[in-house]
C-alpha positions in Angstrom: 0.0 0.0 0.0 0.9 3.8 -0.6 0.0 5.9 2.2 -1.0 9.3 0.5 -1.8 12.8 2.5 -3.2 15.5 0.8 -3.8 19.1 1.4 -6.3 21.5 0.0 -8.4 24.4 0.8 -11.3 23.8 3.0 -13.5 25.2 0.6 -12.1 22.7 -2.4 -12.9 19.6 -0.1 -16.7 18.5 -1.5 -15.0 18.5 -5.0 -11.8 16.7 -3.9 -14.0 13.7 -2.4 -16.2 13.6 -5.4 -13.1 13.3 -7.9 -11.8 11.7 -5.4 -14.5 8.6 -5.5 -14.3 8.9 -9.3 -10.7 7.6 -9.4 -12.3 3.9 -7.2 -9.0 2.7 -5.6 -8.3 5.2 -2.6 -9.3 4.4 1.2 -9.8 7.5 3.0 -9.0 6.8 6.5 -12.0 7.2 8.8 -12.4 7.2 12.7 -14.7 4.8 14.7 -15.8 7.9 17.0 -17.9 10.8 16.2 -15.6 13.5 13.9 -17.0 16.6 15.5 -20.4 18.0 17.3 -21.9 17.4 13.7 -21.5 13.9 13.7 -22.3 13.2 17.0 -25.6 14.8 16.4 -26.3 12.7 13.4 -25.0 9.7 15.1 -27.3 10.2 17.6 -30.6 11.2 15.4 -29.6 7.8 13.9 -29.6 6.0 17.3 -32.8 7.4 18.7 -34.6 6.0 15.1 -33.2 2.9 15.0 -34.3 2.7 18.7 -38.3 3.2 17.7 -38.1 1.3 14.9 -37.1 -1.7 17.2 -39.6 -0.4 19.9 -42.8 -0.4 17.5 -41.4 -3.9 16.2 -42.7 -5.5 18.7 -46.3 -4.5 18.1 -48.4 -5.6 15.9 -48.8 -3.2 12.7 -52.0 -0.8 13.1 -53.5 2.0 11.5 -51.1 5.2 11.9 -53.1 8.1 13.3 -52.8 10.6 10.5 -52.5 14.1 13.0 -48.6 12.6 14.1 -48.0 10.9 10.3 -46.0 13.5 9.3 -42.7 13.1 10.3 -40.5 10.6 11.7 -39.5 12.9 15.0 -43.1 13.3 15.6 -43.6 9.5 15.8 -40.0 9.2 17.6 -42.0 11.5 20.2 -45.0 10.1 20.7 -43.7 6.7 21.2 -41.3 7.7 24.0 -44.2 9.3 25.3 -46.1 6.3 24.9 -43.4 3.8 26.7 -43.4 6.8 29.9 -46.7 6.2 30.7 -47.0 2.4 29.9 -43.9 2.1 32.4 -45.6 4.3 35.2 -48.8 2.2 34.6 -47.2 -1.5 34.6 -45.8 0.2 38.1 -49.1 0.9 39.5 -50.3 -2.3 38.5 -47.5 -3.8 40.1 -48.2 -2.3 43.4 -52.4 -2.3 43.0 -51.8 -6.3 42.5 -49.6 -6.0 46.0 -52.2 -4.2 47.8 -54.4 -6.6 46.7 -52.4 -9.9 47.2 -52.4 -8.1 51.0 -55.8 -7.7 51.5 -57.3 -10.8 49.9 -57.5 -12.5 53.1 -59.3 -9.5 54.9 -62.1 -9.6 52.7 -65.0 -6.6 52.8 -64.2 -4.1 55.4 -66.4 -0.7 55.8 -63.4 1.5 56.8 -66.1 4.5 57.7 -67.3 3.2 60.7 -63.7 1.9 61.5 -62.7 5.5 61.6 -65.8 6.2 63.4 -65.0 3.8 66.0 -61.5 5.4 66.2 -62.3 8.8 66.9 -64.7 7.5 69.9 -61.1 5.1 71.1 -61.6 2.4 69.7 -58.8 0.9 67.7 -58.2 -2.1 65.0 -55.1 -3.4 64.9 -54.7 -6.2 61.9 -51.9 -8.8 62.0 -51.0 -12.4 60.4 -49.0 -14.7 61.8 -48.3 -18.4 62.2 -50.9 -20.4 64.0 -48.3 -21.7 66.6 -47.7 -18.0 67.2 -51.2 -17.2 66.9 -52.2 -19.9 69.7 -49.6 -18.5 72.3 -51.0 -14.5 72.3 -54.6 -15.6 72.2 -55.9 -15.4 75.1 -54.1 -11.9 75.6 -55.9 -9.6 73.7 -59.9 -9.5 72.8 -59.8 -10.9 69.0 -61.2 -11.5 66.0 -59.9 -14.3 63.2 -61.0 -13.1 59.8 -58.9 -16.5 58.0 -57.2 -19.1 58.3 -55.1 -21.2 55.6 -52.4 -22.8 55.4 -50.8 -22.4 58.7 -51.4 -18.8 59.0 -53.9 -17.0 60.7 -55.0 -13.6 60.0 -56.8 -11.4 63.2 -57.9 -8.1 64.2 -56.9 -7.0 67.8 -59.5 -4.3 69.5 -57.8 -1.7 71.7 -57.9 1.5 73.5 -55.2 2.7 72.6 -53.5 3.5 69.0 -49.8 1.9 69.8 -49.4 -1.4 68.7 -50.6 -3.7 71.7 -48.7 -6.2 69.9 -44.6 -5.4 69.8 -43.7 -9.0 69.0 -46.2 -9.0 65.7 -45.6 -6.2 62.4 -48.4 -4.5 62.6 -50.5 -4.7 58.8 -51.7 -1.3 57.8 -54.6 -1.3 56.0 -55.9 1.9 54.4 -59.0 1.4 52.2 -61.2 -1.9 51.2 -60.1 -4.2 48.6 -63.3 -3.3 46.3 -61.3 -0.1 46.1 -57.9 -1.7 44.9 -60.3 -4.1 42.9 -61.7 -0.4 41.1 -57.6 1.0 40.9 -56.6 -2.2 39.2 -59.3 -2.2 36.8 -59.0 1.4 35.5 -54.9 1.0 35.3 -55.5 -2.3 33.5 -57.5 -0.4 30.9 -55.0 2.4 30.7 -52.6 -0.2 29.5 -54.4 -1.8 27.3 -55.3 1.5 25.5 -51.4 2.4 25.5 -50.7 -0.5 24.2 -53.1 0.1 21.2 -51.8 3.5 20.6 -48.4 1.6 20.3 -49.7 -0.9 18.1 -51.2 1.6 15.6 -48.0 3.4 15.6 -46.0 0.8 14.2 -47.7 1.3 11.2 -45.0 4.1 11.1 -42.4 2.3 10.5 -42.1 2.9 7.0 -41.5 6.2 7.8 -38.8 5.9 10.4 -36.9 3.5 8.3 -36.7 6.0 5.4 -35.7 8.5 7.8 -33.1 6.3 8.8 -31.2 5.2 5.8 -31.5 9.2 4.5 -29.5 9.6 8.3 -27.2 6.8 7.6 -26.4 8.0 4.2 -25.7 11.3 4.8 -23.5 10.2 8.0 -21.5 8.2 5.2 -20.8 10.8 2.8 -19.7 13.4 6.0 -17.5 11.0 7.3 -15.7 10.7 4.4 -14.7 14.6 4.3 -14.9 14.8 8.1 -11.4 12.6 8.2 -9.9 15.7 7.6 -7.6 17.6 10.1 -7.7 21.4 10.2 -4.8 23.1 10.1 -3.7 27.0 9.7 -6.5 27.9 11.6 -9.1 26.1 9.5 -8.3 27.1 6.2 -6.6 24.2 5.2 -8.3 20.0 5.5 -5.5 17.6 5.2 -6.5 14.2 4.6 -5.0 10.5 4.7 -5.8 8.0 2.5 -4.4 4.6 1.5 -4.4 2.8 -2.4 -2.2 0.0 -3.8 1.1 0.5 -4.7 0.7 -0.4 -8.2 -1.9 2.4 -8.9 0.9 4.4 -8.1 1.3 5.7 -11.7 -2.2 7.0 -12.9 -2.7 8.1 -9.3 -0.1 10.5 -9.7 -1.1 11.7 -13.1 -5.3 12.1 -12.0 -4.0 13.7 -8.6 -1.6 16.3 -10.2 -4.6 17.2 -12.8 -6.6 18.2 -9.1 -6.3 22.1 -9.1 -5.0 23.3 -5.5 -4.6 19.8 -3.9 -1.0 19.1 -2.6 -0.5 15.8 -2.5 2.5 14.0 -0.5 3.5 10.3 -1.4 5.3 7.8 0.8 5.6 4.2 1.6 2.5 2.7 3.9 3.9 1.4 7.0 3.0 -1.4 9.7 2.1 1.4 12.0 0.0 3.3 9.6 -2.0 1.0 9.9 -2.9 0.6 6.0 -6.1 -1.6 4.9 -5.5 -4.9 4.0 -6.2 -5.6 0.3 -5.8 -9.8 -0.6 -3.7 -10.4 -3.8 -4.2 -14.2 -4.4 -5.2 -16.4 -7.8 -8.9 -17.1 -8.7 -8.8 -20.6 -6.8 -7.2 -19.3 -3.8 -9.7 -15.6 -3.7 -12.9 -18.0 -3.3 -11.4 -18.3 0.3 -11.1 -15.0 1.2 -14.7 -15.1 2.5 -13.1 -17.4 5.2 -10.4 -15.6 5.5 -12.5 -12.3 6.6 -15.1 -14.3 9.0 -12.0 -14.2 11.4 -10.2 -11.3 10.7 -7.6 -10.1 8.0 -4.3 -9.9 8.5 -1.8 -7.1 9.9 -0.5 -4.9 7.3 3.1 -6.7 8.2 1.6 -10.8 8.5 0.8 -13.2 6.6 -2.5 -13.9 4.0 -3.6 -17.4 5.5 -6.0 -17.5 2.2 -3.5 -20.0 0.3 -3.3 -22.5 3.4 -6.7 -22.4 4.3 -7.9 -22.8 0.2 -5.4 -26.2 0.5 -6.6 -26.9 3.5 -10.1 -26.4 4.2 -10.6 -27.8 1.0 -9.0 -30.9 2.4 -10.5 -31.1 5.6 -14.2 -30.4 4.3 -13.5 -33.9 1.9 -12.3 -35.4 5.1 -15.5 -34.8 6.7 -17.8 -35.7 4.3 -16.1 -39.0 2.6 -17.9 -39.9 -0.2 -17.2 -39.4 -3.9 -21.1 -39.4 -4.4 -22.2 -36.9 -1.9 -18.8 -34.8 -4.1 -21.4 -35.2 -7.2 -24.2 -34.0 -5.3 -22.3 -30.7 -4.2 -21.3 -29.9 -7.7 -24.4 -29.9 -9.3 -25.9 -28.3 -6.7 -23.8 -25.3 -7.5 -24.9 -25.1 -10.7 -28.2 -24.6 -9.0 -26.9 -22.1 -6.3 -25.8 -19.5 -9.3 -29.8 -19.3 -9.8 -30.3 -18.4 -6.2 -30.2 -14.4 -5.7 -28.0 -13.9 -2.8 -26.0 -16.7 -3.1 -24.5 -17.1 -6.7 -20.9 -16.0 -5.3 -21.1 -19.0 -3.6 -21.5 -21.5 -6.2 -17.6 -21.8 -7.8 -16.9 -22.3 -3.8 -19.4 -25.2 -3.6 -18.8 -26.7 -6.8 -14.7 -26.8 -6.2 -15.7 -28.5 -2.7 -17.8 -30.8 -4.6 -14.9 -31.9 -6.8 -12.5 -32.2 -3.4 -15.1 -34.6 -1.7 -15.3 -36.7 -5.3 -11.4 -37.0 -5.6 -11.1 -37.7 -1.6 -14.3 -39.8 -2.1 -12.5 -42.1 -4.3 -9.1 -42.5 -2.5 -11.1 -43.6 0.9 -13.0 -45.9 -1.5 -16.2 -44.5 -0.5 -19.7 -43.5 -3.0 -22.9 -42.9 -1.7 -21.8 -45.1 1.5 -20.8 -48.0 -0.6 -17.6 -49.4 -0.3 -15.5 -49.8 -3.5 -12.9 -51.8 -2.2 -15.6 -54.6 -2.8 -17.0 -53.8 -5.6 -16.0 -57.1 -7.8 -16.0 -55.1 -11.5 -13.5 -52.1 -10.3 -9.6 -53.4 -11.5 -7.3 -54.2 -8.7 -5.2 -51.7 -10.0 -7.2 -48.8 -9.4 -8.4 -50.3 -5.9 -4.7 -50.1 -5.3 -4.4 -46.4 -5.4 -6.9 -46.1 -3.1 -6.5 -45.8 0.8 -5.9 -49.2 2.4 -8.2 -50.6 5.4 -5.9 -51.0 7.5 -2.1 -49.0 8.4 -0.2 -51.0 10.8 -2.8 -52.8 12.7 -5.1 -49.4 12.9 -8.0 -47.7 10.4 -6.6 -45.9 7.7 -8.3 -43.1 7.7 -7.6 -42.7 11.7 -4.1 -42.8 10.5 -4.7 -40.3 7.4 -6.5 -37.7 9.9 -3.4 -37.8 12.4 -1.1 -37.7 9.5 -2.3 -34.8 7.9 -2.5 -33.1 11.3 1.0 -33.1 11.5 1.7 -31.8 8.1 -0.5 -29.0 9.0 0.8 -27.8 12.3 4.6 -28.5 10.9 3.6 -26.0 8.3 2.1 -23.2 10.5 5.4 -23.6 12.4 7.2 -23.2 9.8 5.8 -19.9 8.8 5.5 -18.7 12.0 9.5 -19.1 11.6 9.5 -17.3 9.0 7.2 -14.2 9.8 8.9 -13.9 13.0 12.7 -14.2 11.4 11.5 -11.3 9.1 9.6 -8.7 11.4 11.9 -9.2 14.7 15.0 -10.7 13.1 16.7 -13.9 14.4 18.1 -12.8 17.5 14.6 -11.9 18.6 13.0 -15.2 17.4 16.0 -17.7 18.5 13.1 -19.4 20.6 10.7 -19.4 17.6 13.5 -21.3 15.6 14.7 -24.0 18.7 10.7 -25.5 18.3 10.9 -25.5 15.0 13.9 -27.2 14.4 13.2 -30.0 16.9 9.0 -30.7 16.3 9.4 -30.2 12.7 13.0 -31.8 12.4 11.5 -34.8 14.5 9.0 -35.1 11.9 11.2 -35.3 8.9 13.9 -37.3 10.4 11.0 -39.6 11.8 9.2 -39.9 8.3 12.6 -41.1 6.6 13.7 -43.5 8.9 10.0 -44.8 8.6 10.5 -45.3 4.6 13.9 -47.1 5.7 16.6 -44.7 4.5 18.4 -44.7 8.0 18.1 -47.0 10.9 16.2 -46.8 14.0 19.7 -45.9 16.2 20.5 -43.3 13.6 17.2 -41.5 13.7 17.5 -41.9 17.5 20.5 -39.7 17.7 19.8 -37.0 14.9 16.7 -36.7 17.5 18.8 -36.3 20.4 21.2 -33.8 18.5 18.7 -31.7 17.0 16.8 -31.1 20.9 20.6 -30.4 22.2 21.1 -27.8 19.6 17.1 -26.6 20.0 17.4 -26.2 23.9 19.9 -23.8 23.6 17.5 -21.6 21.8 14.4 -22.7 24.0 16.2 -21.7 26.9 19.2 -19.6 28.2 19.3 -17.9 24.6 15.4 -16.9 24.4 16.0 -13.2 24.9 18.8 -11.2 24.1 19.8 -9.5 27.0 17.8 -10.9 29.7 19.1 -12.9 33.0 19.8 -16.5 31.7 17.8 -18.2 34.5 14.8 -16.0 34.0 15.3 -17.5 30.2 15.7 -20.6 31.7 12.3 -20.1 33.6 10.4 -18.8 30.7 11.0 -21.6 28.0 10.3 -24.3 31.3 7.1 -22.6 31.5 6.8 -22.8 27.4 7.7 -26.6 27.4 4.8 -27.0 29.2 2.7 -25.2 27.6 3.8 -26.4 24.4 3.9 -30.3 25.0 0.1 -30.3 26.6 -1.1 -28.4 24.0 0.6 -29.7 20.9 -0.7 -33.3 22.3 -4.1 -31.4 22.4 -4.4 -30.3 19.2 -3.0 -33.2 16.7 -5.3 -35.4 18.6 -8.0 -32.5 17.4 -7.6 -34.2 13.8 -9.1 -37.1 14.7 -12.7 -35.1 14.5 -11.7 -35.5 10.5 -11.6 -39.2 10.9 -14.9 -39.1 13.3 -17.1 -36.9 10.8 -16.7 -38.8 7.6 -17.1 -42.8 9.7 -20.3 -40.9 11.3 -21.4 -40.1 7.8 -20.6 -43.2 6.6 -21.9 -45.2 9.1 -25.7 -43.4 8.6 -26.1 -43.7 4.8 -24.7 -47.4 5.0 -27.7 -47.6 7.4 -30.1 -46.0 4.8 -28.5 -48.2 2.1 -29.5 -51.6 4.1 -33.1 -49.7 5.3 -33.7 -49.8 1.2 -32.7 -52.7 0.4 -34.9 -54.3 3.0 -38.0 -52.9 1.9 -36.7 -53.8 -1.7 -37.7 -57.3 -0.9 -38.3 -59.3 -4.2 -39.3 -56.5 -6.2 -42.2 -54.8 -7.7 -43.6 -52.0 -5.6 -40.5 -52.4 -3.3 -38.9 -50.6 -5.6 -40.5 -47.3 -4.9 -40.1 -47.5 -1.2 -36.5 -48.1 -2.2 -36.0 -45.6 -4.1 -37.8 -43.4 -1.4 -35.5 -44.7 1.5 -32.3 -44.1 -0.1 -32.7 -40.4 -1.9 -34.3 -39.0 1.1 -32.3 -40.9 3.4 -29.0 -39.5 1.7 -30.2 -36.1 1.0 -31.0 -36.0 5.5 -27.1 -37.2 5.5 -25.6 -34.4 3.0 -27.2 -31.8 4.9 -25.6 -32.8 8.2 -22.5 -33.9 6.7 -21.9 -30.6 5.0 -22.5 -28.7 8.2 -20.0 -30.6 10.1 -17.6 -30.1 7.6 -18.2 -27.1 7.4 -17.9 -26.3 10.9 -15.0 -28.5 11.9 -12.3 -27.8 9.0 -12.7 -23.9 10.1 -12.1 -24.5 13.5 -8.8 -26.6 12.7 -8.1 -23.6 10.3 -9.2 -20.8 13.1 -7.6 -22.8 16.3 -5.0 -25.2 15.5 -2.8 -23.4 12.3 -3.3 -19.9 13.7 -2.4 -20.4 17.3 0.5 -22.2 16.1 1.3 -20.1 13.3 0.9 -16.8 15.3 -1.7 -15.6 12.8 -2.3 -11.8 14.2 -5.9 -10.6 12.9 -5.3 -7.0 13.0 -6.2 -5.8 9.6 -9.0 -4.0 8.5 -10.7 -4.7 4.8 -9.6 -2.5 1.8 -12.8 -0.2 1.0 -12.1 2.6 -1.4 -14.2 5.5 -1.9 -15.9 5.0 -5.0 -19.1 7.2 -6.7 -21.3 4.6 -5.3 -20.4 5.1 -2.0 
């Protein structure tokens, strides 16, 4: 990337952004936080709409009353208004239903001559209590029990005086009879309910507010993108920073020096510039880049993890589903997908996984759960390039899975090697390079004395060499610098760290394995389901028929999301952790005339 910072007169600036967005390939740097008082404003016009439009969601659509139709900030008003005095009325509800809940068991009281009686001395005291309780303060006072239920007894007390007679019981306070509550309750209750269809025919507004809303968003957008400026010389000059690839180097200069009074300064984009990241890879690898961007692109001064994941996902995804039929399946099916609006850039994707599955369908001997390896008219000589049974005494695609594991974590060490050699230079990644050179050194020296080139006692001491020679690394030599025992401590720490979870995560492989016998397994069941309601013919055909197409199509659909699922996460987890993947860039939007 080029990093280029232009300055102009303020005044020139809606012009400069226009020819600007003509030219397609430049990035203006924008902020995530609000530019000015402006923006803020907008931002938060924006916010309060998107806020209503959620609000009135939730109601049913009505009929808009037409005297508040007219704008959306007269809608925006009345439903805050709205959701004031529904909250204030659920609230009295809430407490009308307490008074109740309290009184229920007090039944009909005529509180006028209970005041009458007060005035003339005497006094009624209410209080509940347990029945034990109850049974040892009975005799005490003169009485009355109103209930009784469940244990608890509710009674009045009559008294001369107006204290509590009582200390050892909460006095109730009761302040009004429950037909009154009863009345409260029933005219809230309708309160809500004709809130609630004020609401409902507000939503019919909705049209409105989301109109309102995209005109805020849009003109947010285009603000933005001249807001990025910074004012200098007392605000007569905008300066602005903006980002394009390097090779667009040559007609940018010659549209940028045919801008009248734009000053223009050209230099190389660096790491902390933070440039956006634009991908350059082939038309087999780009298909992954939508993979690539679910977890993050990569800093301006990584590595583009598109080619391994394109290698490997692909892989992986064959893995899981197994079968050279279910590959068939998937690849005319994408010439189906380019129909579908909204997912036709999908299609080459699914049609190049289709034709992985079919190839790795074949090698594990495997179409439409059927196993080729015993099918009597395929040559021995073909059968013989496909995966064997058995590998030393286990299941070869167990074996396969594990295999491959190691390939794929040996490789994201090896870049990880490579990207830290060339951003911190070797004396900063000695550590980096000891691992290396023993895991991945064990696993070539191990692979050739497996294929018998050397001997066992050989291999056993190019083993122990290459851990002498790593440990120095590992350990005293970590950091340049630093105390050789805290070194010492630190790559300790890392040994462990690094043997628990590098047992961890090959052993994560085996979920390639696991998916495809799980698929297997399931349409070998649908295979023998047909072929047992096949019989001896006739109309057994037609259940046949049924069992297996929709028994196969059930098993696709779970196949492909497993292998879908799984492959990413060895992608995601495993080769990034390892490989020290950092997701730090962002994605290479230029300011074009449509924007």
């Amino acid at each position: 990337m080029t990093k280029y910072s232009f300055i102009l007169l303020s005044q020139d600036k809606d012009k400069f952004i226009e020819e600007l967005s003509a030219l397609g390939v430049v990035d203006i740097t924008r902020s995530s936080k609000a530019i000015d008082e402006k923006s803020t404003a907008m931002i938060a016009e924006a916010d309060s709409i998107k806020k209503c439009i959620s609000t009135l969601n939730r109601y049913a659509e009505g009929i808009i009353p037409p005297e508040i139709a007219s704008s959306a900030s007269e809608i925006i008003t009345a439903t805050n208004s709205l959701l004031e005095r529904l909250t204030a009325t659920k609230a009295n509800i809430a407490a009308i239903n307490k008074e109740i809940k309290i009184r229920q068991m007090w039944g009909e009281a005529d509180f006028e001559k209970i005041a009458s009686l007060k005035e003339q001395g005497c006094h009624f005291h209410f209080y509940s209590c347990s029945d034990k309780k109850f049974k040892s303060i009975e005799g005490d006072f003169p009485c009355e029990v109103i209930a009784e239920e469940k244990g608890k007894v509710w009674f009045v007390v009559v008294s001369s005086s107006p204290e509590n007679p009582l200390p050892s019981l909460q006095e109730i306070i009761l302040e009004g009879d429950i037909r009154q509550s009863e009345a409260k309750l029933e005219t809230e209750t309708q309160n809500e309910v004709d809130i609630l269809l004020e609401l409902h025919n507000l939503s019919a507004g909705r049209g409105i507010l989301e109109a309102a809303y995209e005109d805020v968003i849009g003109n947010l957008d285009l603000y933005l993108a001249s807001a990025t400026e910074q004012n200098a010389a007392e605000g007569l000059l905008s300066v602005y920073v903006g980002f394009a690839p390097s090779a667009e180097d040559k007609r940018l200069e010659t549209s940028l020096n045919a801008i009248e009074g734009v000053y223009c300064i050209k230099e190389k984009a660096l790491a902390q510039d933070n440039p956006p990241i634009k991908l350059k890879n082939n038309g087999f690898v780009s298909m992954f880049e939508r993979l690539t961007d679910m977890y993050g692109r990569p800093a301006y001064d990584g590595f583009d993890p598109t080619i391994f994941i394109s290698i490997f996902f692909l892989l992986f995804f064959a893995l899981c589903m197994g079968d050279a039929g279910y590959g068939i399946v998937l690849f005319i099916g994408s010439f189906f997908l380019k129909k579908v609006k909204g997912f036709a850039s999908l299609a080459p994707l699914v049609g190049t996984l289709g034709v992985g599955t079919f190839v790795v369908g074949l090698f594990l001997h495997t179409f439409f759960s059927i196993d080729l390896l015993g099918v009597s008219w395929i040559p021995d000589c073909v059968k013989a390039c496909m995966l064997p049974a058995k590998i030393a005494g286990y299941d070869g695609a167990m074996i396969l899975s594990l295999i491959i594991g190691i390939i794929h974590l040996s490789l994201a060490m090896i870049v990880k090697t490579i990207y830290a050699t060339k951003n911190l230079g070797f004396r900063r990644s000695v550590s980096v390079w000891g691992w290396t050179v023993f895991l991945v050194g064990t696993v070539i020296v191990l692979t050739i004395a497996l294929a018998g080139v050397i001997e066992t006692e050989i291999c056993k001491w190019i083993i122990i060499g290459l851990g002498i020679v790593a440990a120095f690394g590992i350990f005293p030599f970590r950091t340049p610098g630093q105390n050789p025992l805290k070194n010492i401590g630190a790559g300790l720490w890392e040994t462990y760290n690094t043997a628990t979870g590098l047992l961890g995560d090959i052993l994560s492989y085996l979920r390639l394995y696991a998916l495809g016998l799980a698929g297997g397994m399931l349409g070998f069941a649908f295979n023998d389901l047909a072929k047992m309601a096949l019989g001896d013919g006739g109309f057994g055909w037609i259940a046949f028929i049924l069992i297996a197409v929709v028994g196969h199509v059930l098993n696709i659909a779970m196949a492909v999301l497993g292998a879908f699922v799984h492959p990413l996460r060895l992608n995601f987890l495993e080769f990034f952790k390892n490989s020290g993947y950092s997701a730090d860039g962002s994605k290479y939007k230029p300011l074009t005339q449509k924007k």
